[in-house]
C-alpha distance (Angstrom), angle and dihedral (degrees) to the residues before:
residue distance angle dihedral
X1 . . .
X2 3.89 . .
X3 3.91 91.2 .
X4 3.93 93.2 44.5
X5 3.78 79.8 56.6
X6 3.80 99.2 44.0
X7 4.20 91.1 45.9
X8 3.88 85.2 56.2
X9 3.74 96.3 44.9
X10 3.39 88.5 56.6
X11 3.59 96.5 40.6
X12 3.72 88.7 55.6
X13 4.40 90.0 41.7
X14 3.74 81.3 61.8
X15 3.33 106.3 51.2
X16 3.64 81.6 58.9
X17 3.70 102.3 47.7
X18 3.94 81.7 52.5
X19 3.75 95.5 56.2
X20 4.11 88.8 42.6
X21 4.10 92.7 53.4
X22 4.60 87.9 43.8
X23 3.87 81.7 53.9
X24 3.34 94.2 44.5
X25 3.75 97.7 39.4
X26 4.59 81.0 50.1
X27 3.57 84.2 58.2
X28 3.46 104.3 49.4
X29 3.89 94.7 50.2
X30 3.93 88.7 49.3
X31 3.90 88.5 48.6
X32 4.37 82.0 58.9
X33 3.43 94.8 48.5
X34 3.93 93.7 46.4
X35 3.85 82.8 49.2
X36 3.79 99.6 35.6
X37 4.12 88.5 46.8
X38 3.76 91.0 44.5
X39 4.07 89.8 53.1
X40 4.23 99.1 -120.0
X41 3.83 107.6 -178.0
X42 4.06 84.8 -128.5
X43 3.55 118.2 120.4
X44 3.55 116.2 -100.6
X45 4.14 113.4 -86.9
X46 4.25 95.6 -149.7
X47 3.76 124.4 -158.1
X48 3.74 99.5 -97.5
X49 3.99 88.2 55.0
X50 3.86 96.1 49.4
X51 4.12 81.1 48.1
X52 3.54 96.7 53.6
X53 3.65 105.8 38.7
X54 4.28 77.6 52.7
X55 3.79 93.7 45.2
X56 3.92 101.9 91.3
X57 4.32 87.6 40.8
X58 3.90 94.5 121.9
X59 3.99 126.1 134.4
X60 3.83 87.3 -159.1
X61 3.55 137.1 99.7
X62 4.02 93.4 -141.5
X63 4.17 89.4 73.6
X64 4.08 84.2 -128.4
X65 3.51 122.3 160.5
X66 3.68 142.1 -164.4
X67 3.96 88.5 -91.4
X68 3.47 87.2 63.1
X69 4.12 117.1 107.9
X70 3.59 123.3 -117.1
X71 3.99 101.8 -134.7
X72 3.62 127.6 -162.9
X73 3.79 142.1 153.5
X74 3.66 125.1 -79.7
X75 3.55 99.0 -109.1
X76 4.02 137.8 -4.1
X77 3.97 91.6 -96.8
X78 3.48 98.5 48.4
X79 4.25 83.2 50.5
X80 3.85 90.2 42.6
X81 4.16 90.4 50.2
X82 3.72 96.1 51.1
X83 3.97 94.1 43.2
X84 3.93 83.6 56.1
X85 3.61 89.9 45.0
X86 3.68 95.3 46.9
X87 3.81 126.5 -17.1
X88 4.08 94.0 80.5
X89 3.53 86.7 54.6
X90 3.52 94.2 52.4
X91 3.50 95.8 49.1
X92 4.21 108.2 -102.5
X93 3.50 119.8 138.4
X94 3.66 102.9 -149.5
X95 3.97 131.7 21.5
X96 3.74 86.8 -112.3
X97 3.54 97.7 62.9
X98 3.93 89.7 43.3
X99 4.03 85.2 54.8
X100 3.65 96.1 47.8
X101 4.19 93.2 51.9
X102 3.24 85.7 49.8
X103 3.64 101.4 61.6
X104 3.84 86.5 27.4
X105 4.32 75.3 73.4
X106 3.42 94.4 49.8
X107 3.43 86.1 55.6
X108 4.00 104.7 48.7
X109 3.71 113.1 110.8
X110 3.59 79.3 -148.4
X111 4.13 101.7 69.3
X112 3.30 130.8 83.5
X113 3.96 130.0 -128.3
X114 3.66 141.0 -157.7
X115 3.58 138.3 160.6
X116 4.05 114.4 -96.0
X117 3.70 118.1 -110.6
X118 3.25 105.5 -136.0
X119 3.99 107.6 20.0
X120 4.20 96.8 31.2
X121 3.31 89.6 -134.1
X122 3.75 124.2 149.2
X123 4.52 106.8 -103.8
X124 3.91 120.2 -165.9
X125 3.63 117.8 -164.2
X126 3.72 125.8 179.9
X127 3.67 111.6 -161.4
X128 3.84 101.3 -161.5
X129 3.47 92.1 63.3
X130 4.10 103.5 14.8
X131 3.30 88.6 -129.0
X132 4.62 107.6 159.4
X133 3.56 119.4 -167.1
X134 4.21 115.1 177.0
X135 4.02 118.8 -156.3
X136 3.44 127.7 -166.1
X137 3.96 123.6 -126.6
X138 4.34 83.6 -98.8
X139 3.70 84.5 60.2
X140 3.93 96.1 -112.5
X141 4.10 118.3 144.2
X142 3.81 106.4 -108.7
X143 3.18 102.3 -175.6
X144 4.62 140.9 -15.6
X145 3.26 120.7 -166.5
X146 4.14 140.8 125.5
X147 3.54 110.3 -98.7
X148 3.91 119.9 -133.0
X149 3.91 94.2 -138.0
X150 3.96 88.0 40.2
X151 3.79 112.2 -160.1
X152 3.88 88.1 9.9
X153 2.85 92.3 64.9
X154 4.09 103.9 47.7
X155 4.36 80.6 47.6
X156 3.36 87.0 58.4
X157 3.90 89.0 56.7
């Protein structure tokens, strides 16, 4: 239960630290206009540089960044079914917070990703924490959970 509520503190830390570095990025680019408009001698500072020197601004211990894809399921039943089926058990409080983990997964640099065998669907698995999230080909989450057989059982995928 503490982790469930540590993966959707972060989760929620992040969505901040995204909407710090888009204001920050917004007021960079307005600082080059002012200074473009007003005729500095500076070289120019172009999009891509303001993006890059911004790319690594996270508060989060994930590494995500504002590229990254908010995943959810397809609809609230199919989110409501799968908490029942396994987000108590791993500890989450609310579907919401077992929704945002699992795209928080999607997200980590740190898991792996193949296609499916038999369903060609997209399946994440991060080994440090055996965490498996499945994703359809419309990018919904199909299902999170931690296998029994771990990384067997994402191989066997």
């Amino acid at each position: 239960m503490i982790l469930a509520g540590i993966i959707a503190l972060l989760c929620l830390v992040n969505v901040f630290a995204i909407r710090i570095r888009d204001e920050k990025r917004e007021e960079r680019l307005q600082e080059e206009r002012i200074r473009v408009e007003s005729g500095e001698e500076e070289e120019e500072e172009t999009e891509e540089e303001i993006d890059a020197s911004l790319a690594n601004y996270s508060i989060n211990t994930t590494k995500s960044k504002a590229t990254d894809k908010v995943y959810t399921f397809a609809n609230a039943e199919t989110r409501s079914a799968q908490f029942k089926k396994h987000g108590a058990k791993m500890g989450f409080e609310t579907s919401a917070y077992y929704e945002a983990a699992a795209s928080a997964v999607v997200n980590n640099p740190n898991a792996v990703m193949r296609r499916d065998k038999t369903d060609d669907h997209n399946v994440y698995y991060v080994i440090e924490t055996n965490e498996f999230v499945e994703v359809d080909d419309g990018g919904w989450i199909m299902t999170y959970f931690l296998p029994s057989t771990g990384m067997d059982y994402y191989e066997s995928r």
